[in-house]
C-alpha positions as MATLAB code, in Angstrom:
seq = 'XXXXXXXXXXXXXXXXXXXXXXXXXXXXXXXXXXXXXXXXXXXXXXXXXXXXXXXXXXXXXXXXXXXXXXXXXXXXXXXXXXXXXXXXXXXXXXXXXXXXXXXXXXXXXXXXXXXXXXXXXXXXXXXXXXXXXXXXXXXXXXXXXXXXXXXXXXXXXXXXXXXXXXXXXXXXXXXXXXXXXXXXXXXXXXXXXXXXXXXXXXXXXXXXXXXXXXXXXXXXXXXXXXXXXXXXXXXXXXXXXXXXXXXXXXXXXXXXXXXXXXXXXXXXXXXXXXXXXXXXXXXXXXXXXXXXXXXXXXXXXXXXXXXXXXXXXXXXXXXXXXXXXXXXXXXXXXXXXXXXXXXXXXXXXXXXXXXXXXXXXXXXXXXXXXXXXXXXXXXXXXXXXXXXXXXXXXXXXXXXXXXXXXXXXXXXXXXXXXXXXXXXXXXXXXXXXXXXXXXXXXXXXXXXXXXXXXXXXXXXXXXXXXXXXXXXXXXXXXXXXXXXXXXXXXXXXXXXXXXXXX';
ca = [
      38.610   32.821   59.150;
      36.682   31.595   62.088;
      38.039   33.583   64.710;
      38.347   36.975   63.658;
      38.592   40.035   66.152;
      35.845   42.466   65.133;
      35.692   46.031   66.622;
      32.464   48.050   65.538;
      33.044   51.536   66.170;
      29.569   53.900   66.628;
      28.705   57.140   68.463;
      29.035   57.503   72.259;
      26.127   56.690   74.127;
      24.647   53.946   71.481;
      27.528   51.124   72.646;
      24.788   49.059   74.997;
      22.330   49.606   72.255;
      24.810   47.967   69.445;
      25.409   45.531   71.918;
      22.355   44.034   71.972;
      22.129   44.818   68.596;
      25.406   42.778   67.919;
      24.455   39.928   69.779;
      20.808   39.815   68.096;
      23.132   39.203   64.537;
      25.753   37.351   65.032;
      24.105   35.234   68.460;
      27.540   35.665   70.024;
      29.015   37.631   73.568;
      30.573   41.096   72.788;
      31.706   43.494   74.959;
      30.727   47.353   74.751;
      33.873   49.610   75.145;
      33.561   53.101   74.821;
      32.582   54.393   71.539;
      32.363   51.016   69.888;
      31.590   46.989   70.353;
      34.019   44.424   70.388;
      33.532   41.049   69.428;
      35.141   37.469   68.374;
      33.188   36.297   65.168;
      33.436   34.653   61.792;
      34.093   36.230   58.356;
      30.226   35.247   57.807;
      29.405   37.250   60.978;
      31.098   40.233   59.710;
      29.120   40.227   56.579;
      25.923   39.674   58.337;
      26.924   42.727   60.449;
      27.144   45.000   57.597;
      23.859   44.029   55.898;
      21.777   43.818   59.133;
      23.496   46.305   61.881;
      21.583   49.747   61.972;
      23.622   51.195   64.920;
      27.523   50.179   63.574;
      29.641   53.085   61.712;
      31.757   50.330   60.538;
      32.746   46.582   60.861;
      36.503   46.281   61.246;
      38.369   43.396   61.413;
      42.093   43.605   64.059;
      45.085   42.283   62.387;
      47.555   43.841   65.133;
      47.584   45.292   68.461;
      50.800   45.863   70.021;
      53.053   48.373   71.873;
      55.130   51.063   70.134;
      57.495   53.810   71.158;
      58.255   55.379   68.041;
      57.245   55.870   64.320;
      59.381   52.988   63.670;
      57.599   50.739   65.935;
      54.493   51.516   63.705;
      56.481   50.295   60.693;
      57.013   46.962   61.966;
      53.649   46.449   63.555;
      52.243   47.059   60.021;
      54.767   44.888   57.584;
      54.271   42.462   59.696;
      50.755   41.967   58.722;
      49.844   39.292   55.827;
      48.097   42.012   53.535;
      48.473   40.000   50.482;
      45.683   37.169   52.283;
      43.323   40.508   52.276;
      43.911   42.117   48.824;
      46.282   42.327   45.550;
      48.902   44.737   44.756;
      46.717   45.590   42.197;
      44.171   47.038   44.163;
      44.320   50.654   45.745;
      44.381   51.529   49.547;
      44.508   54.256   51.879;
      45.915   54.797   56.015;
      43.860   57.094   58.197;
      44.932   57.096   61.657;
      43.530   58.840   65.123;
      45.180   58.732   68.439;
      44.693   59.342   72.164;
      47.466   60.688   73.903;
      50.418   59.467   71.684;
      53.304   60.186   72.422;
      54.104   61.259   68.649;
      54.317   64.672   67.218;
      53.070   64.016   63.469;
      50.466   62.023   62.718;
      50.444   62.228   59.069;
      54.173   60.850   59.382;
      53.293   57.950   61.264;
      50.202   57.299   58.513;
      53.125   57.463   56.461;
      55.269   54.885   58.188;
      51.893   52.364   58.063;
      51.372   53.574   54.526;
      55.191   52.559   53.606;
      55.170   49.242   55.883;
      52.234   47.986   53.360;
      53.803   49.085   50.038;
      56.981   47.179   51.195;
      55.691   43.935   52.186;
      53.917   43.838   48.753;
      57.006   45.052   46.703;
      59.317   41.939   48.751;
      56.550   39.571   47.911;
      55.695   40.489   44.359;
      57.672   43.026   43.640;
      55.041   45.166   42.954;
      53.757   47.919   45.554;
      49.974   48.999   45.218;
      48.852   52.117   44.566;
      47.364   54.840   47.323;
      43.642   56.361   46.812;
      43.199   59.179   49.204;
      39.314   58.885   47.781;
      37.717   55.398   46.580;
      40.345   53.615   47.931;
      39.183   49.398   47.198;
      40.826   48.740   50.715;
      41.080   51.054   53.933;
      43.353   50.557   56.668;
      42.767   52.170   60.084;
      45.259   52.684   62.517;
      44.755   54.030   66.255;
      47.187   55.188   69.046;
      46.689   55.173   72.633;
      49.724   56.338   74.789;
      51.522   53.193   74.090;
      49.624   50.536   71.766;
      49.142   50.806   68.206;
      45.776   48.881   66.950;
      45.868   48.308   63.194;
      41.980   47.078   61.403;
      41.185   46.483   57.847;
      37.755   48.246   57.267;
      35.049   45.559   55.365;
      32.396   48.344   55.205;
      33.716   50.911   52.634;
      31.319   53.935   52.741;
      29.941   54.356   56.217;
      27.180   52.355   57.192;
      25.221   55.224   57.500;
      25.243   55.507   53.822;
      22.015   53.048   53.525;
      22.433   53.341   49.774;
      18.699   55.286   49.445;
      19.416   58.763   50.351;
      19.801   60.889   47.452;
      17.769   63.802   48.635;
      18.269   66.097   51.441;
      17.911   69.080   53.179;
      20.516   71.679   54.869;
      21.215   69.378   58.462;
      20.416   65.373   57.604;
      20.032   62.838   60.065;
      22.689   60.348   59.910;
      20.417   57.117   59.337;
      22.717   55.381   62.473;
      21.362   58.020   65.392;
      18.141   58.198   63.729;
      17.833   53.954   64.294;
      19.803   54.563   67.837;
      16.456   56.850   68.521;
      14.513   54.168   67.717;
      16.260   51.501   70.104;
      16.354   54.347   72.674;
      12.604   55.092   72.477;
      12.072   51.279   73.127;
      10.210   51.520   69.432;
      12.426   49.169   67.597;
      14.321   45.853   68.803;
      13.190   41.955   69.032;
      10.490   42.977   71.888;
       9.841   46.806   70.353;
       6.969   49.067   70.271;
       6.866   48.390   66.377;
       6.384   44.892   66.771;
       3.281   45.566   68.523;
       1.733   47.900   66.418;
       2.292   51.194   67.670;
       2.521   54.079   65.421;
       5.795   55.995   64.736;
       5.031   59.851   63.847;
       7.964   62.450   63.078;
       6.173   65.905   63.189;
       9.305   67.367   61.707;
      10.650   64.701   59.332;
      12.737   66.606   57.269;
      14.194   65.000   54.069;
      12.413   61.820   55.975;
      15.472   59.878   57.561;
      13.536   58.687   60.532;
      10.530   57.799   59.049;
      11.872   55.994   56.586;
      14.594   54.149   59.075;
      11.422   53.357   61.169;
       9.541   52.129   58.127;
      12.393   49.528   57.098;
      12.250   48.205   60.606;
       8.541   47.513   60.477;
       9.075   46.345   57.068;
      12.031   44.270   58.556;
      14.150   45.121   55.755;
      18.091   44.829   56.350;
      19.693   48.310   56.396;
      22.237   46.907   53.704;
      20.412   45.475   51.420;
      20.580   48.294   48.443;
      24.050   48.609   48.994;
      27.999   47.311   48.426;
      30.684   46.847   50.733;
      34.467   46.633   50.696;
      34.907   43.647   51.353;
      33.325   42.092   48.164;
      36.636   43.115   46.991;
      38.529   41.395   49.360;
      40.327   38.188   48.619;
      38.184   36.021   51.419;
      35.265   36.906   49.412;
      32.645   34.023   48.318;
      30.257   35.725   46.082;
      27.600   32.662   46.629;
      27.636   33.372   50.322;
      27.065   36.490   50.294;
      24.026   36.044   47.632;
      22.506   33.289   50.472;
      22.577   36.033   52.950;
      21.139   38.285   50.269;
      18.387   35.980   50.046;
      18.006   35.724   53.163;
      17.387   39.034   54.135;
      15.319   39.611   51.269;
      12.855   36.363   52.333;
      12.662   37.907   55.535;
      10.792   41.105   54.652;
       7.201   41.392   56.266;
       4.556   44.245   55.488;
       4.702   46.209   57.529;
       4.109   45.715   61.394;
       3.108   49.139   62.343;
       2.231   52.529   60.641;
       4.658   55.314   60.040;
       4.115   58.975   59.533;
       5.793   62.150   58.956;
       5.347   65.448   58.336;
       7.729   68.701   57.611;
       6.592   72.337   57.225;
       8.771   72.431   53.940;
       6.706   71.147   51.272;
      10.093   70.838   49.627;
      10.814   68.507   52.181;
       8.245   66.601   52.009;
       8.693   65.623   48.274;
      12.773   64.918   49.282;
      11.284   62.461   51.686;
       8.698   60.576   49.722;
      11.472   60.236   46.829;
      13.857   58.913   49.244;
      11.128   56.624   50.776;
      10.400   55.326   47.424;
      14.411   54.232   46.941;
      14.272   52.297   50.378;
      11.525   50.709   49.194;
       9.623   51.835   51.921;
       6.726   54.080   50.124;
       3.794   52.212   50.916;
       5.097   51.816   54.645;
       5.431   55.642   55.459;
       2.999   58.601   55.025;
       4.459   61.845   53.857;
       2.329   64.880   54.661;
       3.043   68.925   54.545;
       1.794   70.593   57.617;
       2.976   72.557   60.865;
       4.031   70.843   63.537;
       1.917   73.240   66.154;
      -1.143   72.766   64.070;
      -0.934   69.029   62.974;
      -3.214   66.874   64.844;
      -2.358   63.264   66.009;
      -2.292   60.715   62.899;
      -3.452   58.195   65.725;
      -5.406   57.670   68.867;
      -1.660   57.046   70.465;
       1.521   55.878   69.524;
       5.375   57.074   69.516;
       6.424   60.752   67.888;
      10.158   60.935   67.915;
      11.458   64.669   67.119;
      15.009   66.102   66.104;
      13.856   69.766   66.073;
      16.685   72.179   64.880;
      18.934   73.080   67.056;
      19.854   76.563   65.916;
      23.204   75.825   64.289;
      22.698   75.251   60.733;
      18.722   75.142   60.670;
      16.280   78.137   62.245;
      12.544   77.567   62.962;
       9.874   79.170   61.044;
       6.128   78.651   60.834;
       3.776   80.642   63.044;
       6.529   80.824   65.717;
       9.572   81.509   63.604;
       8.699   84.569   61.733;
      12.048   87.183   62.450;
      12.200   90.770   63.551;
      12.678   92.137   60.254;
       9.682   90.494   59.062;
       7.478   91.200   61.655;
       7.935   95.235   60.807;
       7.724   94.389   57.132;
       4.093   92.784   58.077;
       3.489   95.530   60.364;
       3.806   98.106   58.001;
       2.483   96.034   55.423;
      -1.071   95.889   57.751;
      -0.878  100.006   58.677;
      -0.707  100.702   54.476;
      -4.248   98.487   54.039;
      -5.432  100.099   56.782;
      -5.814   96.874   58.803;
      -5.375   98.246   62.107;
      -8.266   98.476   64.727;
      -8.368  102.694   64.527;
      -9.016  102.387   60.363;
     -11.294   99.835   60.370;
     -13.771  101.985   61.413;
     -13.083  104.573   58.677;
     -12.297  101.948   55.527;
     -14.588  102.331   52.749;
     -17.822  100.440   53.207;
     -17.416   98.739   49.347;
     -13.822   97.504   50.346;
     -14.981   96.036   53.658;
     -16.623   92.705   52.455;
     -13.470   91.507   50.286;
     -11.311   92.518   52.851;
     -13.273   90.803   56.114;
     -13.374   87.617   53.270;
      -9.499   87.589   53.407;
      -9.045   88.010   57.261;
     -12.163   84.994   57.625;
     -10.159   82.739   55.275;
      -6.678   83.653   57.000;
      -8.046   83.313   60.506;
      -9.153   79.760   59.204;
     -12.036   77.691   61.360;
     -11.768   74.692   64.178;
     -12.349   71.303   62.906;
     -14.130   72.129   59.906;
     -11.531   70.146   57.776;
      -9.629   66.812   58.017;
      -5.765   66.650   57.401;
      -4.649   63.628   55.474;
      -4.009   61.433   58.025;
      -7.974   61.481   58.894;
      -7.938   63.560   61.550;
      -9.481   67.258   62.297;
      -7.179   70.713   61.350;
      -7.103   73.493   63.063;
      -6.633   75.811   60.402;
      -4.711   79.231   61.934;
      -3.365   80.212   58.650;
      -2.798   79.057   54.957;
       0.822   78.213   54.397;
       2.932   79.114   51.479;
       5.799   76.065   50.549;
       8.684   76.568   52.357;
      11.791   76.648   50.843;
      14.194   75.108   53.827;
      13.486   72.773   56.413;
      11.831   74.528   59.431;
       9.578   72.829   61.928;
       6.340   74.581   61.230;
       4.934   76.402   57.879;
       6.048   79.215   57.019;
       3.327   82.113   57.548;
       5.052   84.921   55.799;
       3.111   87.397   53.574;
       3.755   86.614   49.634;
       5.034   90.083   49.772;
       7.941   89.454   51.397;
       8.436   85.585   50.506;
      12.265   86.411   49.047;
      13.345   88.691   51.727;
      16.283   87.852   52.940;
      16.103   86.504   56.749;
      17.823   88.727   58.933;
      19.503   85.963   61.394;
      20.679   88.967   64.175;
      16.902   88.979   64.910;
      16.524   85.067   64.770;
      19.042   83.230   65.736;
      18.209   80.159   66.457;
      14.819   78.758   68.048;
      15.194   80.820   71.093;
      14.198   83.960   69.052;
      10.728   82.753   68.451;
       8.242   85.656   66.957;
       4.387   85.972   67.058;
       2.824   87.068   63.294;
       3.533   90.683   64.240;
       7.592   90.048   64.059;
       7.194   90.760   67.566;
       8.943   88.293   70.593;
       6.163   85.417   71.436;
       6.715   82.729   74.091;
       9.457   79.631   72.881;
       8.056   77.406   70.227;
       8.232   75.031   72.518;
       6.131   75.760   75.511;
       4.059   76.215   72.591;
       4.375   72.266   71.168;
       4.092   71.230   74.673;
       0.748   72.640   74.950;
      -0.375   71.285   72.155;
       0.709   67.909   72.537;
      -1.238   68.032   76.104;
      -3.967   69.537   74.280;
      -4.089   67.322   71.737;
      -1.716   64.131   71.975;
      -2.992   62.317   75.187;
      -1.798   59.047   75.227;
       1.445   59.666   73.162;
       4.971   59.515   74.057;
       7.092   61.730   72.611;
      10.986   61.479   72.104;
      13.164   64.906   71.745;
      16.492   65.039   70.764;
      18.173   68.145   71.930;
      21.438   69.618   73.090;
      19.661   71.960   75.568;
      19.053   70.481   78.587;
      17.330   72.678   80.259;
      14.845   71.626   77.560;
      12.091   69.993   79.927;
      12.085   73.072   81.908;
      11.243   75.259   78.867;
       8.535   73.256   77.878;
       7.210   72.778   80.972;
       7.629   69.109   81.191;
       8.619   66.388   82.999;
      10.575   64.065   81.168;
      10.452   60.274   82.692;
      13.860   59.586   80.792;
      17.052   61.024   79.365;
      19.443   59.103   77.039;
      22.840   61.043   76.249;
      23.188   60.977   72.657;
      25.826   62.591   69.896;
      24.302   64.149   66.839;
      28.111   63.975   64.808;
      30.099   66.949   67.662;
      26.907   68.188   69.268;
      26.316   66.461   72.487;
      22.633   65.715   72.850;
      19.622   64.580   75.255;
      17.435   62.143   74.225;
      14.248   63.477   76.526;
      10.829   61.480   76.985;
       8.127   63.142   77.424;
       4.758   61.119   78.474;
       1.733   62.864   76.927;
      -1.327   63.338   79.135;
      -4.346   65.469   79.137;
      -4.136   68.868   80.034;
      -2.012   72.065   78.886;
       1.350   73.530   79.797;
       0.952   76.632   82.107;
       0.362   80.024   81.090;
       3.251   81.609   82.830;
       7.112   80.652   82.697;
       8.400   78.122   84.676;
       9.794   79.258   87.827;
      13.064   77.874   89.675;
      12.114   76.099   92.811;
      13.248   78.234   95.899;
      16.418   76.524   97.758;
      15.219   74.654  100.637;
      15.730   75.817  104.295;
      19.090   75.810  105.678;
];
């Protein structure tokens, strides 16, 4: 099995990144198509693929590409397949199939017709047919249609590769590990001649149940994605369990300490413990720092280095912190503040022996300016203390303790767009906000967004010196760049440039 035709599928806009990626492995020519790498390669490439490749979905082997015309055609493409090289009858297997513009009406029939074509050649040759498992199938067999070929691959992953084998804990909207480490080779941080192996920090302001962090951590570390983790094809027939331990070992000789430091914060101290946990299983804890904190108060971990952000988008995850607060709340606050008599008109009138606990409590809220240091070392600016958050947000959560269980009323709040000041009331986007304070206070930093807005730039007030296009799963997204230099965003929207002259 010398010469076996590989196709690795992955998201679109990563294929010249798992390219290189690809040829790094195996040292071998591939071509990129779209939404995947193909390649010719050993059965000891394909192994090496799963345990090192950080950008792959899957490593699939071909066993048939040829034209069809109807259901029947799909049939014989598939019985004529040697299936019984790959795997026993006594083994389970399942068909899932996708198409682009076929011709056919039913897809589920023509899984069928696959499904049936590999039952049959087993019940001929050992008159026997193996069982289907729709769920933990040992062996998975992946058919695709174009308008008039019919590919067939045997999958020698298993579980996605995403699945690095560590992640037990998450939040509400995880990171698949594969566009996390596709933000890494995007950012220019990871790779042979990366940012990481020159000792630049990595810093994830809003790190969430820690999938970047940690993904950046194992690549400083240089530990194989797949190393804490098994793969179909250890059930396959071609299998040489001593091979595969010599790769193990390897992969395992080949881990450094790490080449560059690695921090991350989340305003969800609930978060923050999912992330150290899950750092812990990647064997990554001493690699990564895990802190609570919000992300428009956190000051830089480092002189300068690399922050690479996945901010929510709105969709399944809203902000919070001191620029997420909703409508509802805001009145809850306001009226909380006009029953202490907190307003300018009743200061004047409080009682004089209630005035020095209550001016105590509005010094300690209002916090001071570099009179403490965070825990990466560096000054905090201190606007307000922070109860835990119970869901990951990008900033902590300022609420009152009153009003800690209300429910969040998501008419008012959206998304990020519907950014409040403490008073519930509408404040300027959260992030013109974190683009003045990363000129404030990140000079020398580059920092990495990944969006779907892309009109992003303009509402920060930035100007972004690249753009990768990037899928996060069926969200089409920006990858945006943002070079870090002293200053501070303007004080007024961002106007549209007037249409030159005719």
């Amino acid at each position: 099995m010398n010469q076996l035709q590989l196709f690795l599928p992955c998201a679109a806009g990563v294929e010249e990144l798992l390219a290189q990626e690809v040829v790094g492995i195996t040292n071998t020519a591939c071509r990129a198509w779209r939404a995947g790498v193909q390649l010719q390669a050993s059965w000891r490439d394909a192994m090496q693929l799963n345990l090192h490749s950080r950008l792959a979905q899957r490593v699939l082997i071909e066993l048939q590409h040829k034209p069809y015309r109807s259901e029947q055609d799909l049939y014989n493409a598939a019985a004529e397949v040697a299936w019984e090289i790959w795997f026993t009858p006594k083994q389970t297997f399942k068909v899932e199939i996708t198409a682009q513009h076929s011709p056919l009406t039913s897809l589920n029939f023509a899984a069928l017709k696959v499904k049936d074509a590999v039952a049959d050649r087993f019940r001929h040759k050992f008159d026997v047919r193996p069982d289907v498992d729709t769920r933990w199938p040992d062996v998975r067999v992946y058919v695709h249609l174009t308008t008039d070929t019919v590919t067939i691959y045997i999958d020698t992953s298993g579980e996605p590769l995403f699945k690095r084998g560590w992640r037990e804990d998450k939040g509400d909207a995880p990171l698949k590990e594969t566009l996390a480490a596709a933000m890494l080779a995007a950012s220019g941080w990871s790779g042979d001649e990366g940012l990481c192996k020159q000792g630049v920090p990595l810093y994830d302001p809003c790190c969430g149940s820690g999938t970047i962090a940690i993904e950046a951590a194992q690549v400083a570390c240089n530990i194989a994605p797949g190393i804490n983790r098994h793969f179909a094809f250890q059930k396959y027939l071609p299998f040489q369990a001593h091979v595969w331990d010599g790769l193990l070992d390897q992969a395992e000789a080949a881990i450094t300490e790490p080449t560059a430091k690695v921090f991350g914060s989340d305003v969800s101290f609930r978060m923050v413990d999912f992330a150290e946990r899950n750092a812990e299983r990647a064997g990554v804890a001493g690699a990564v720092e895990f802190r609570g904190g919000d992300a428009l108060q956190r000051m830089p971990p480092a002189p300068s280095g690399v922050m690479l952000v996945n901010p929510p988008y709105g969709e399944r995850i809203d902000v919070a912190g001191v620029a997420g607060i909703t409508g509802l709340q805001g009145q809850q606050l306001r009226q909380q503040e006009r029953v202490q008599g907190n307003y300018q008109n009743r200061v004047q009138n409080r009682p004089q022996d209630a005035a020095p606990e209550r001016d105590a409590g509005h010094a300690q809220q209002r916090g001071a300016l570099h009179e403490n240091i965070d825990e990466f070392g560096q000054p905090l600016r201190q606007s307000q203390p922070a109860a835990p958050a119970r869901d990951r947000d990008l900033r902590s959560d300022t609420r009152d303790e009153g009003f800690a269980d209300q429910p969040r009323d998501r008419s008012a709040n959206p998304g990020r767009e519907q950014a409040q000041n403490a008073w519930g009331e509408e404040a300027s986007d959260f992030f013109p906000q974190l683009a003045a304070h990363w000129k404030k206070n990140y000079a020398g930093w580059t920092a990495h967004v990944l969006t779907p807005d892309l009109k992003l730039p303009g509402k920060m007030r930035l100007k972004e010196s690249r753009r990768v296009p990037m899928w996060n799963g069926p969200i089409e997204c920006r990858l945006f760049r943002f070079d870090m230099v002293a200053g501070s965003a303007r004080g007024k929207p961002a106007v549209p440039a007037a249409p030159p002259a005719a």
